[in-house]
VOPAGU-2260 file (C-alpha; in pm, 1 decimal, decimal comma):
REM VOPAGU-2260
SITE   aa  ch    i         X         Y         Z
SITE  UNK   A    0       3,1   -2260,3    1858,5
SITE  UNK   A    1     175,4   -1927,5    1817,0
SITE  UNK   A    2     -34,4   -1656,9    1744,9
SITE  UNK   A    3      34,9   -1339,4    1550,5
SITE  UNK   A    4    -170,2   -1037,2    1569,0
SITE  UNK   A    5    -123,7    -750,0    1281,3
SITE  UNK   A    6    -222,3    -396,3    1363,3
SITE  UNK   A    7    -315,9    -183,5    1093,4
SITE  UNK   A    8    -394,2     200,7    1198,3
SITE  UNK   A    9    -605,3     318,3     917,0
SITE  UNK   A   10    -770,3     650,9     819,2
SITE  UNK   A   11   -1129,1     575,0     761,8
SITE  UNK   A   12   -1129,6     732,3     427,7
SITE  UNK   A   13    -828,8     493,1     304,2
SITE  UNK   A   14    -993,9     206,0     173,5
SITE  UNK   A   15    -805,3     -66,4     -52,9
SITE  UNK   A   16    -663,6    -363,9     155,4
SITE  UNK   A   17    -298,8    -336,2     188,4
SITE  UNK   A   18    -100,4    -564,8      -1,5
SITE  UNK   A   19     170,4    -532,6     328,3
SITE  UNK   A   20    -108,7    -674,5     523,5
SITE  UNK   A   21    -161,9    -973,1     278,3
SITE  UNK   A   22     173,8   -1100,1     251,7
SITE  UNK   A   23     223,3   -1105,1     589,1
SITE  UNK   A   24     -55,2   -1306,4     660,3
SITE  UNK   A   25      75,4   -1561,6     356,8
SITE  UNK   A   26     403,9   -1583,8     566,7
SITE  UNK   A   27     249,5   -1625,7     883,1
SITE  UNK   A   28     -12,4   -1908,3     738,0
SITE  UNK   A   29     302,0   -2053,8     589,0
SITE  UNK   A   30     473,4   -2099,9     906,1
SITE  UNK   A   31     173,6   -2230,7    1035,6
SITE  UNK   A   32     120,8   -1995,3    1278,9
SITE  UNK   A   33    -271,1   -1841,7    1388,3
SITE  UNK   A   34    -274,0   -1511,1    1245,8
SITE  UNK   A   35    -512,5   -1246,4    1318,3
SITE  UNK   A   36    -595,8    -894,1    1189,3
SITE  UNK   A   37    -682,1    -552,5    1391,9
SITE  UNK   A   38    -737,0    -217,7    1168,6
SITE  UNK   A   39    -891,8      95,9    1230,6
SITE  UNK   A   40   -1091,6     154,1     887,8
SITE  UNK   A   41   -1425,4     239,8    1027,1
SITE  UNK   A   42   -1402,3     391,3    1306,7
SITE  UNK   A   43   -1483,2     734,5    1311,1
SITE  UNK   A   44   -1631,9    1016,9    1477,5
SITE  UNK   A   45   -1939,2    1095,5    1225,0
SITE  UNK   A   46   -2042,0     915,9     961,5
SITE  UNK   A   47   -1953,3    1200,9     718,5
SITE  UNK   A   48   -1574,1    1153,1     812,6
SITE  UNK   A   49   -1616,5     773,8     721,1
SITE  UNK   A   50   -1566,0     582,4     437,9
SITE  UNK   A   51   -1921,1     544,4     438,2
SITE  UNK   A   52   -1974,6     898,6     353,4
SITE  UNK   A   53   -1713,4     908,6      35,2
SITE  UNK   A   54   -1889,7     544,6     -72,2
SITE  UNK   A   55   -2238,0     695,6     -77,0
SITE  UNK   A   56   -2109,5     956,8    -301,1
SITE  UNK   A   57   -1839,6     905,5    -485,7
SITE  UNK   A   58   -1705,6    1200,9    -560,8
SITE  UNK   A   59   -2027,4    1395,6    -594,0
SITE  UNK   A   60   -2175,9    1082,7    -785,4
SITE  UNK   A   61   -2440,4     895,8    -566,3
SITE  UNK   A   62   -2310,5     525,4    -548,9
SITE  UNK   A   63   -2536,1     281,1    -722,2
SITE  UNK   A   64   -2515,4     -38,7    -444,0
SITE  UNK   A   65   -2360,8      92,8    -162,8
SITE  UNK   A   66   -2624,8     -16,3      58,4
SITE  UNK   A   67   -2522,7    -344,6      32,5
SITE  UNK   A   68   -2128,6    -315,7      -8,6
SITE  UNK   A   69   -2019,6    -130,4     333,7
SITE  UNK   A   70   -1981,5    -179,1     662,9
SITE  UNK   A   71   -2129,5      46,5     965,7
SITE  UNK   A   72   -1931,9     311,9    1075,5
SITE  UNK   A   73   -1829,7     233,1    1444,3
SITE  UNK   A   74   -1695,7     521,5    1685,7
SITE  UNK   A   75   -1362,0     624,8    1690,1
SITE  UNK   A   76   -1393,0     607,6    2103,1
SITE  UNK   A   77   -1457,1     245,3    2055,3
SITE  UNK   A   78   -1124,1     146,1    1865,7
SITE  UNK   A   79    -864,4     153,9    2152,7
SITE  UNK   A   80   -1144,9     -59,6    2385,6
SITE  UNK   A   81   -1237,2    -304,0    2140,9
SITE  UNK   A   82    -819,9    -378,9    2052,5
SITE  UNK   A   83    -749,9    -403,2    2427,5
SITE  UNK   A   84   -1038,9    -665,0    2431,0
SITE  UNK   A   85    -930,0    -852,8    2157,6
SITE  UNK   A   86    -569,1    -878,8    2282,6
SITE  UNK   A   87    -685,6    -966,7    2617,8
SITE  UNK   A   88    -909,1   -1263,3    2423,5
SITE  UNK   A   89    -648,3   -1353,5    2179,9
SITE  UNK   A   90    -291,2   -1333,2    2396,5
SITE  UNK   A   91     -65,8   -1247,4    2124,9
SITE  UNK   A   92     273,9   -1391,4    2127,0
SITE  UNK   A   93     397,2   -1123,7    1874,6
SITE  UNK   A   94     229,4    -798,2    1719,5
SITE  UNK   A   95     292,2    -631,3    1411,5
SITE  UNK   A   96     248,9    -292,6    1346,5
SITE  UNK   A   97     213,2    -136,7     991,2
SITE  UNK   A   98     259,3     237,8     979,2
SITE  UNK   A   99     215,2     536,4     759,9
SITE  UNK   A  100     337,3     897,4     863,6
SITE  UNK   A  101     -70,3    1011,8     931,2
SITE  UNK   A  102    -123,2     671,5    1111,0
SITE  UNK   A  103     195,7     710,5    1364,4
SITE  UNK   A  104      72,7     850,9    1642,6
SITE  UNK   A  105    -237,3     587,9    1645,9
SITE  UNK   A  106     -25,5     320,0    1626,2
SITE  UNK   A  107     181,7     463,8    1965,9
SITE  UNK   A  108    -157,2     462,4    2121,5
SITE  UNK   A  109    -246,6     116,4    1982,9
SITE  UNK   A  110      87,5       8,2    2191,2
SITE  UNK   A  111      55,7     199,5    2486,3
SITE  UNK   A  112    -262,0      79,7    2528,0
SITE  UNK   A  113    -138,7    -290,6    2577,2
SITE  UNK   A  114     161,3    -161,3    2718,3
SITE  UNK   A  115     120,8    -376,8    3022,5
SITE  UNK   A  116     103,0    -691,2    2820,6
SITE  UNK   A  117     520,5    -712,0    2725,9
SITE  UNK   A  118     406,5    -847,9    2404,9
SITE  UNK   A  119     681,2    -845,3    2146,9
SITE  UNK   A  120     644,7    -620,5    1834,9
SITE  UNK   A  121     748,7    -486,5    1529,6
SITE  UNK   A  122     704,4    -182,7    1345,8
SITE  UNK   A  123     702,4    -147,3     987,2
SITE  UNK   A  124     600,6      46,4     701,0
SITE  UNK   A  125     624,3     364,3     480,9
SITE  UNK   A  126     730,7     586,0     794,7
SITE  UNK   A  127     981,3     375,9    1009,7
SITE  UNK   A  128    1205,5     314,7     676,9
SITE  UNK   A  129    1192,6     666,9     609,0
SITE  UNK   A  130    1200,3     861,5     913,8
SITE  UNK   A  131    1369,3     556,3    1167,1
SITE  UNK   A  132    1481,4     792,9    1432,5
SITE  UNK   A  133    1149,2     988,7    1494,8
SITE  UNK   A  134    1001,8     621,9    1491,5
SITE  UNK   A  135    1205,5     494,1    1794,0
SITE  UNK   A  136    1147,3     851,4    1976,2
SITE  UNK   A  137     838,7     703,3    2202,9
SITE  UNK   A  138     947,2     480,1    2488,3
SITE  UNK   A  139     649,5     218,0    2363,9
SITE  UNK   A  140     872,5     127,4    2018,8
SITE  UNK   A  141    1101,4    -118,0    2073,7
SITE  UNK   A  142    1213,2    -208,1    1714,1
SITE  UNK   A  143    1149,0    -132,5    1391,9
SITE  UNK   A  144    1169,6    -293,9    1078,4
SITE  UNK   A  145    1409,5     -63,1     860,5
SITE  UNK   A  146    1349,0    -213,1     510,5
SITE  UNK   A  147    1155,9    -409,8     361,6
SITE  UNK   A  148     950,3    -642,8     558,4
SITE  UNK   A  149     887,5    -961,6     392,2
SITE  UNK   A  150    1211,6   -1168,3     508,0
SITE  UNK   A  151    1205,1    -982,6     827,1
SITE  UNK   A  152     870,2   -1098,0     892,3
SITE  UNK   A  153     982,0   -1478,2     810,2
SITE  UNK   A  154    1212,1   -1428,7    1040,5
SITE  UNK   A  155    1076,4   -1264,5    1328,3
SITE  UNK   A  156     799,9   -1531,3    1317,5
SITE  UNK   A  157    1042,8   -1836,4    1319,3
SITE  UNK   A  158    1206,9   -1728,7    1586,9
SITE  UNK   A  159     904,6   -1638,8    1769,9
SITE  UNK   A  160     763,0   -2032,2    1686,8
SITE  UNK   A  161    1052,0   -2164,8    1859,7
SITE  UNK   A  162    1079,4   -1960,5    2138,6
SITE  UNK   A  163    1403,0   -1755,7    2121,6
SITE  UNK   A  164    1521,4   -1400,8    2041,4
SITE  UNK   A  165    1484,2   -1229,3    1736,9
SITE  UNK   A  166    1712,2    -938,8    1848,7
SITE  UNK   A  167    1976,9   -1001,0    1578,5
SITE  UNK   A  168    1720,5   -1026,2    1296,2
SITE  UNK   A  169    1876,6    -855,7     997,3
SITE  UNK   A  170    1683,0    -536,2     910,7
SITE  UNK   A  171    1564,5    -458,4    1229,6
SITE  UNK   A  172    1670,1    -156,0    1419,1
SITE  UNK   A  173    1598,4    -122,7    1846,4
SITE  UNK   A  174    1545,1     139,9    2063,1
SITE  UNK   A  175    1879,6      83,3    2252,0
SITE  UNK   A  176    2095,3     195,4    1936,4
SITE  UNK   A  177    2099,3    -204,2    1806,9
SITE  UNK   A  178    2121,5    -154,1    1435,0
SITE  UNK   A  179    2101,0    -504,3    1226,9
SITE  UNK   A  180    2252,2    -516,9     893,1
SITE  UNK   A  181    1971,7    -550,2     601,4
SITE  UNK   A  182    1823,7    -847,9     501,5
SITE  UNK   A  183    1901,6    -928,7     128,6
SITE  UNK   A  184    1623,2    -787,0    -121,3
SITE  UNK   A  185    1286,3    -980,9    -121,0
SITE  UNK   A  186    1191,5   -1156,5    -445,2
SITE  UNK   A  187     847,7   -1002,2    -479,7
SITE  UNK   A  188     771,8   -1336,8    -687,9
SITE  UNK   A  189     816,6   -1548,5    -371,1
SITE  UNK   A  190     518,8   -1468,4    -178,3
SITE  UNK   A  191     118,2   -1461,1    -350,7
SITE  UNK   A  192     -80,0   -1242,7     -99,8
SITE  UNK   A  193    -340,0   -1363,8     117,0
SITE  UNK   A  194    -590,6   -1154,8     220,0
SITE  UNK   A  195    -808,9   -1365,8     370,6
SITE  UNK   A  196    -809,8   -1132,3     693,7
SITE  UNK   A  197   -1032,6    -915,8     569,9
SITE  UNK   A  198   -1417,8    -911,3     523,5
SITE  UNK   A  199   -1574,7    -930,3     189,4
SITE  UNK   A  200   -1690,6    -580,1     254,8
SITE  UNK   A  201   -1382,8    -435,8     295,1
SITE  UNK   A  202   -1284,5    -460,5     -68,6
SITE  UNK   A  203   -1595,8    -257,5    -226,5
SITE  UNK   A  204   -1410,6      95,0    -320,3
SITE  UNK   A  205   -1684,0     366,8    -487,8
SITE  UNK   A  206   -1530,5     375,5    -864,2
SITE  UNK   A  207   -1676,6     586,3   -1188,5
SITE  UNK   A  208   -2025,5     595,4    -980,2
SITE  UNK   A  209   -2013,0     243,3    -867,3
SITE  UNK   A  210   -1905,5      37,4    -588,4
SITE  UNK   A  211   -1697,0    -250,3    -695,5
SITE  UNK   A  212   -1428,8    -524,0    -509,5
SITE  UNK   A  213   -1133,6    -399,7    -599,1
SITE  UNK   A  214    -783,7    -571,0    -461,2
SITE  UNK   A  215    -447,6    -413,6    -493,1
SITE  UNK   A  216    -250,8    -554,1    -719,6
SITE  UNK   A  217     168,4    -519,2    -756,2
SITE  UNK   A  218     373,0    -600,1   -1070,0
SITE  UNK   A  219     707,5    -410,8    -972,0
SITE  UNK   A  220     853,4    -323,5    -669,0
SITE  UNK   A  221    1049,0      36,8    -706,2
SITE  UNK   A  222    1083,1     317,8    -932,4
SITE  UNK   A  223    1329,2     425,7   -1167,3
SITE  UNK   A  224    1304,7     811,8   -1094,1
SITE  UNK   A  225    1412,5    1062,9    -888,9
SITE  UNK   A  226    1165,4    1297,5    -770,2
SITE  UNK   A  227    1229,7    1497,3    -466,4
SITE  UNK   A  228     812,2    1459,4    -308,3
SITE  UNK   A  229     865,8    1099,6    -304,0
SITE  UNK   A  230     957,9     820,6     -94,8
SITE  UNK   A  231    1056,1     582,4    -354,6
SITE  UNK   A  232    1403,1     723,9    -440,5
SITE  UNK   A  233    1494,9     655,3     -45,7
SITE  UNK   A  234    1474,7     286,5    -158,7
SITE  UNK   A  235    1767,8     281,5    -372,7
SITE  UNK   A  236    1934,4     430,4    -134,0
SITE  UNK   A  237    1937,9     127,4      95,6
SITE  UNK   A  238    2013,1     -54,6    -267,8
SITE  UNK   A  239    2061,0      39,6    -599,3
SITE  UNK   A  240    1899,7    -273,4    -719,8
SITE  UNK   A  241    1573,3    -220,6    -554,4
SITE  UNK   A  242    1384,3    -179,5    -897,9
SITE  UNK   A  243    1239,0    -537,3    -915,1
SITE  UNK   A  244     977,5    -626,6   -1165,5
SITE  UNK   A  245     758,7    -956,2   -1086,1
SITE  UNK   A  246     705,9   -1214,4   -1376,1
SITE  UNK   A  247     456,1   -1269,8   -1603,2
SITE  UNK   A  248     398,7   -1593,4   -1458,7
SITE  UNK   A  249     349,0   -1479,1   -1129,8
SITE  UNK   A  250     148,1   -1163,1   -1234,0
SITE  UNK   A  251     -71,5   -1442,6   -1414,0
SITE  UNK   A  252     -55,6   -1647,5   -1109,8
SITE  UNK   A  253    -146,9   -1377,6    -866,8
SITE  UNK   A  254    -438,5   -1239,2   -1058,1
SITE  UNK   A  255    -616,2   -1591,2   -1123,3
SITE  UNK   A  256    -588,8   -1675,4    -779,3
SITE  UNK   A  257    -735,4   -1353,4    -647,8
SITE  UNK   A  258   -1011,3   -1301,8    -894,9
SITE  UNK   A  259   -1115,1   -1723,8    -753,5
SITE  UNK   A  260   -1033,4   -1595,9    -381,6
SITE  UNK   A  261   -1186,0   -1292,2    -341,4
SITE  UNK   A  262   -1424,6   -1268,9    -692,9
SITE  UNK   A  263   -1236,7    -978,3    -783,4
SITE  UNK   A  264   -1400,5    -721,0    -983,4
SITE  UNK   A  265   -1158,9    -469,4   -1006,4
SITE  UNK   A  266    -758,4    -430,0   -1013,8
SITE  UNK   A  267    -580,4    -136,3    -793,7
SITE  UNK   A  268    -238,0    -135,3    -978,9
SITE  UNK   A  269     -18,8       5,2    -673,7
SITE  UNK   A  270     369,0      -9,7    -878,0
SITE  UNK   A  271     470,3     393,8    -859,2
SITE  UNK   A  272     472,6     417,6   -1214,1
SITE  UNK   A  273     289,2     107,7   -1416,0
SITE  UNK   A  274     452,6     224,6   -1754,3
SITE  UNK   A  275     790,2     277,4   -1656,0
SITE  UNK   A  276     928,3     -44,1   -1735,7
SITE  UNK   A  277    1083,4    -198,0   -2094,3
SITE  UNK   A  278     799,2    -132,8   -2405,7
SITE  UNK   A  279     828,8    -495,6   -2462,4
SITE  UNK   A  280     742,4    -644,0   -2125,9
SITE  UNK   A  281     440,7    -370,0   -2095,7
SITE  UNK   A  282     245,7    -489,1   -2422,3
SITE  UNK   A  283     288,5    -818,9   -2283,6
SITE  UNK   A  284     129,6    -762,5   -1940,1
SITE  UNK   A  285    -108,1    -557,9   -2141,8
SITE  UNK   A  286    -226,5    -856,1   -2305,2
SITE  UNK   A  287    -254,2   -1039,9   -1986,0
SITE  UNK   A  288    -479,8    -760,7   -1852,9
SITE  UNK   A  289    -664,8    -803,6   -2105,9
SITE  UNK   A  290    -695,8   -1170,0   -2101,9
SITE  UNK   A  291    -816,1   -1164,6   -1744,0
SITE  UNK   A  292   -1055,6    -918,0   -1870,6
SITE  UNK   A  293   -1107,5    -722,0   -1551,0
SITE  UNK   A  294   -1110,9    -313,9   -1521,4
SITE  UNK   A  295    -830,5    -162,7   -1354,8
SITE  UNK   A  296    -662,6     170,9   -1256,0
SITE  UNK   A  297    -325,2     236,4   -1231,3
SITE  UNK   A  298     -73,4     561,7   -1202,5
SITE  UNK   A  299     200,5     666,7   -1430,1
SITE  UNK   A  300     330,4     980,6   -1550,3
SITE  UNK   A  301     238,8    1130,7   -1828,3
SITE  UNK   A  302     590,1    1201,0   -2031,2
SITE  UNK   A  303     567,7     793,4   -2050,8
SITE  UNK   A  304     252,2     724,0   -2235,9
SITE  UNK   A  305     226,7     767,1   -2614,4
SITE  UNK   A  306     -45,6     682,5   -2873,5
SITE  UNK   A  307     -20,5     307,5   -2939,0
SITE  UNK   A  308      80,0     247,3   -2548,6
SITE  UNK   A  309    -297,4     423,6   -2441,7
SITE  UNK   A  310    -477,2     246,1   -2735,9
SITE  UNK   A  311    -334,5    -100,9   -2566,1
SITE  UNK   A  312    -411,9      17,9   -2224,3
SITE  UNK   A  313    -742,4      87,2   -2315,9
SITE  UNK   A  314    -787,3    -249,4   -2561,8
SITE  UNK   A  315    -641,8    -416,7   -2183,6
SITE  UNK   A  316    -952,3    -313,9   -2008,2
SITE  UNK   A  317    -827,2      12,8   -1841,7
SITE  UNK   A  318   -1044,7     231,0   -1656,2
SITE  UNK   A  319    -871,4     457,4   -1492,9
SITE  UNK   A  320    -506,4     643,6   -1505,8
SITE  UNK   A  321    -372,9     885,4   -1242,7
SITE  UNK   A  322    -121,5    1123,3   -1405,5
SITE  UNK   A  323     134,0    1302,3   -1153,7
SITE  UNK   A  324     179,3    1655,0   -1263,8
SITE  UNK   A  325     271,5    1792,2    -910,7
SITE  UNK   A  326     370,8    2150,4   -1012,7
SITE  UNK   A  327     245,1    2374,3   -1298,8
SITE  UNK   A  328     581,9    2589,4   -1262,0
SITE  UNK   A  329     779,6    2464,3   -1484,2
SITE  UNK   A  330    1081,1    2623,4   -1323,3
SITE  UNK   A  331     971,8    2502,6    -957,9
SITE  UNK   A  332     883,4    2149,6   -1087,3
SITE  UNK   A  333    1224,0    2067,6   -1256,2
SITE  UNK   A  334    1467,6    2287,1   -1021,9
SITE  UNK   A  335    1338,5    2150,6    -640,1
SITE  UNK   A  336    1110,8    1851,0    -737,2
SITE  UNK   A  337    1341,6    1712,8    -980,4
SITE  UNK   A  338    1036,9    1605,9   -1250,3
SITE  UNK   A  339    1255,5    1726,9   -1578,7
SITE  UNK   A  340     990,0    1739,8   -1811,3
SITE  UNK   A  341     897,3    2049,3   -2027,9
SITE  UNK   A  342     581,3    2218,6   -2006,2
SITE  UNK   A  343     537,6    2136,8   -2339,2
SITE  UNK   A  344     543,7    1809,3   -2317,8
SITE  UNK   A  345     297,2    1789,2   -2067,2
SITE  UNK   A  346      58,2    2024,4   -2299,7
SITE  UNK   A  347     120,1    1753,0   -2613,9
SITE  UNK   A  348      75,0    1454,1   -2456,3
SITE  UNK   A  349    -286,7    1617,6   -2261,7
SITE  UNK   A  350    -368,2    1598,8   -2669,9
SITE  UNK   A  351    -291,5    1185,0   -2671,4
SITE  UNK   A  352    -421,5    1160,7   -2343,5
SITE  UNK   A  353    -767,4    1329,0   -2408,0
SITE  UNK   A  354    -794,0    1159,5   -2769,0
SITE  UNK   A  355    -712,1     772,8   -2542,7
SITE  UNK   A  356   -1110,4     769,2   -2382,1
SITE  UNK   A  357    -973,4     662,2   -2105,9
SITE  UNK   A  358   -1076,8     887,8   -1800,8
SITE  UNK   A  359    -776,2     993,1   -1612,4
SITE  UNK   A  360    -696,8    1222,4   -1295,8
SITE  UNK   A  361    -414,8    1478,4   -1258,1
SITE  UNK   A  362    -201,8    1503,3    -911,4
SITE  UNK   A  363     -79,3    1848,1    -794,9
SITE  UNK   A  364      81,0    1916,8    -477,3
SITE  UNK   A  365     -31,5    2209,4    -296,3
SITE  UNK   A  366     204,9    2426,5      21,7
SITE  UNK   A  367     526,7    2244,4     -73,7
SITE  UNK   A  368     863,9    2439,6      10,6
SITE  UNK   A  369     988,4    2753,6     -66,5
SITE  UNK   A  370     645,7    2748,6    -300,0
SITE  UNK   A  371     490,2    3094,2    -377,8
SITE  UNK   A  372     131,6    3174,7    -511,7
């Protein structure tokens, strides 16, 4: 059988389950292919730069359970051994490799280490779609995937499962200046994650003074805004019709199945901005929330929210809102980071927001350019 082996170079104090990670496995175990899972979450040097350390306390709150939630802490030394031994166990016909811009240089280590294996590969991610050329810089990359990597997955792995060359896979970009067109967009309401790779452990995130299984959850795929700090707007680049929102019937779909799959206690909204979609459709994936019954955090911005959207949020079981502020110059925030919204705006709706009860978190960036004291 073909096997498929997914690297995933984490920072131990990263700790949600990737949805990337999940819906490649469900394409994998849909092509009926083995599948199996490497990461880098717990290793680490000490235990106090571990997830460990941030579950015990929470952010200054001890954790209720979190004897019995985590996993040990294994040395970062260890990693690059214990992949080499798995790999020389497991004989890969194709690796995958998910990267962030902090996990890049780990995953070039992850490859060089089974350099001497020829095993086919491709890298995806956050950091090859956005910064492709730096990504094909080390002699160990062959290819990258340059958008999104559902369908290039599907692909990949087909061709892999039958034995011939996947070097005119659309999306993919090589080392030797081979740039494939894109593959069309994904429908995100194709493929219901599977994250089955994972231990039962790995879910338990410290939350509000408690550790609970929480599982990452999408409902759009995108974001309508423009902000300079972010990644997203690169995506509509590549095509203006990135913004995709998933149905109700799939969101409904999706969260059933998890919360029977992994007893889900908890939802990680991951869309970029949860209400920045039509008033209509958010009430009614409000109610859903609310039907499922489940807490849940989520991040938005705060010229979105208004009265009657926090009192449904809350009435919908949520927990938890992160707010992205980035700047407190007003001048600064609208003139280089392209976030347009008044500083008194942001001072009325703090009123709405604090009046809600629902405990929120505010984001600033700190050291960005051309930024004074």
């Amino acid at each position: 059988m073909t096997k498929v082996l997914i690297l995933y170079p984490n920072l131990p104090l990263m700790m949600s389950p990737p949805l990337s990670v999940a819906l490649f496995t469900r394409i994998c175990r849909d092509a009926e292919v083995d599948v199996k899972l490497f990461e880098t979450t717990h290793y680490a040097d000490t235990e106090y730069n571990a997830q460990t350390n941030k579950e015990k306390f929470g952010a200054g709150r001890k954790v209720k359970n979190y004897q019995d939630a985590f996993e040990e802490v294994k040395p970062t030394s260890q990693a690059i051994p214990d992949l080499i031994k798995l790999v020389d166990e497991y004989n890969p016909d194709l690796i995958l490799l998910s990267l962030v811009e902090d996990t890049f240089f780990d995953g070039v280590r992850m490859l060089e280490a089974i350099q001497h294996k020829n095993i086919p590969h491709v890298v995806g991610g956050v950091f090859p779609i956005n910064a492709p050329f730096e990504c094909l810089r080390p002699d160990v990359i062959d290819c990258i995937s340059r958008y999104e990597g559902e369908y290039v997955v599907r692909d990949v792995v087909d061709r892999v499962k039958t034995k011939r060359s996947f070097k005119d896979v659309k999306g993919l970009w090589w080392s030797d200046g081979t740039k494939n067109e894109p593959q069309p967009l994904v429908n995100i309401n194709e493929y219901l994650p599977d994250y089955s790779l994972f231990s039962p452990k790995r879910f338990y995130r410290p939350i509000g003074g408690q550790a609970r299984k929480t599982v990452q959850l999408e409902t759009y795929r995108g974001c309508p805004y423009s902000c300079t700090f972010c990644n997203s707007p690169t995506t509509r680049l590549m095509d203006r019709n990135f913004l995709r929102r998933k149905s109700l019937d799939t969101v409904r779909r999706e969260m059933y199945n998890l919360c029977e799959d992994l007893q889900t206690e908890y939802w990680f909204v991951i869309d970029d901005s949860f209400t920045a979609r039509p008033r209509k459709e958010l009430f009614s994936l409000l109610e859903l929330f609310e039907e499922v019954g489940l807490p849940w955090w989520c991040n938005t911005r705060l010229d979105d929210v208004d009265e009657e959207m926090l009192s449904a949020m809350k009435q919908a079981h949520c927990d938890r809102i992160q707010f992205g502020v980035e700047s407190g110059n007003e001048q600064y925030r609208m003139d280089v980071l392209k976030r347009r919204v008044k500083q008194e705006v942001y001072l009325n709706k703090a009123n709405i927001i604090n009046k809600s009860g629902i405990p929120y978190g505010l984001n600033a960036i700190i050291g960005m350019p051309n930024e004074t004291k």
